[in-house]
N, C-alpha and C positions, 0 to 999 in steps of 0.2 A: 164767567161764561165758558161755556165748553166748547173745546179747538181739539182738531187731530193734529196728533205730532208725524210723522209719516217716517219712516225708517226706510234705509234700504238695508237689504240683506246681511251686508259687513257688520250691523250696528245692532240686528235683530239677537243676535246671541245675548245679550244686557238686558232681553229685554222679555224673553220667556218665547223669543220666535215669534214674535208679532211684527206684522207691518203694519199695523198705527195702532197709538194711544190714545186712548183720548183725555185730555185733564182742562181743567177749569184756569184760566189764564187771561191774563191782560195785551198782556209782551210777547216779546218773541223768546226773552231774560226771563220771565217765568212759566212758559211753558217747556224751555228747558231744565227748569227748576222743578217742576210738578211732575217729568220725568225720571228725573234725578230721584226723587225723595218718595219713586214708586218702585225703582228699577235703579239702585246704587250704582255708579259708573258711568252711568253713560257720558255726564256733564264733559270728566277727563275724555273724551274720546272727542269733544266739540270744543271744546273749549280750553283756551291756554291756562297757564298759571298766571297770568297778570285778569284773568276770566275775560278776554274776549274770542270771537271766534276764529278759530286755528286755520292758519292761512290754506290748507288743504280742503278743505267746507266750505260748502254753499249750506246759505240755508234761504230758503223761502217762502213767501208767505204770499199764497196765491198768485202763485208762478211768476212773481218780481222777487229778485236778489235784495234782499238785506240791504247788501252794501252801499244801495244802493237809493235806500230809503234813509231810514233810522237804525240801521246795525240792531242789534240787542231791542232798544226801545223801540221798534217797531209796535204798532199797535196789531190787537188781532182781533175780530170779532167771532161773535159766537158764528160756530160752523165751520170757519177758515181752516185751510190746513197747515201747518209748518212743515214743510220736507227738509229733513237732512240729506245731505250729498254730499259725502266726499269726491275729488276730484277725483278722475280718473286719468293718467297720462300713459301714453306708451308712443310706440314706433319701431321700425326697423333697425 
C-alpha cells in the first residue's frame, strides 16, 4: 500500500530535494526501508546501528509519535504519512 514518507529539509538532500516520497509499505520499518533502497542513506540518518530509531528522531505516523505506539512495527495504511523530525534543541 502506498504511504508518504514526509522529510524535512535536513534530510531532503538524500533524497533529490523532495519533501515526501512516496513507497509502498506496511510499517513504519519498511517504509524507511523503501526509502532507503530509493534514495541510499537516508536509513543511517534515522536509524542507529543496532537499527532502531536514533534518540534525536521523531517519527510519526499521522501525527502520533511512534514511541509511543509500536516504534518501528507501527502499522501504516494506504495514504498515511510518515514524518521524519529530527529534534530540534536550543536556548540562550
Amino acid at each position: 500500500m502506498s504511504v508518504i514518507v514526509r522529510l524535512p529539509s535536513q534530510l531532503r538532500v538524500l533524497v533529490g530535494g523532495e519533501a515526501e516520497v512516496a513507497v509502498e509499505a506496511h510499517d513504519v520499518r519498511s517504509a524507511i526501508q523503501a526509502v532507503e533502497e530509493l534514495h541510499p542513506g537516508l536509513a543511517a540518518r534515522v536509524l542507529d546501528d543496532e537499527g532502531k530509531i536514533r534518540r534525536f528522531v521523531n517519527v510519526f505516523v499521522a501525527d502520533e509519535d511512534v514511541r509511543f505506539l509500536q516504534g518501528l512495527d507501527t502499522v501504516v495504511m494506504a495514504g498515511q504519512t510518515v514524518s521524519l523530525v529530527p529534534a530540534v534543541a536550543g536556548g540562550c
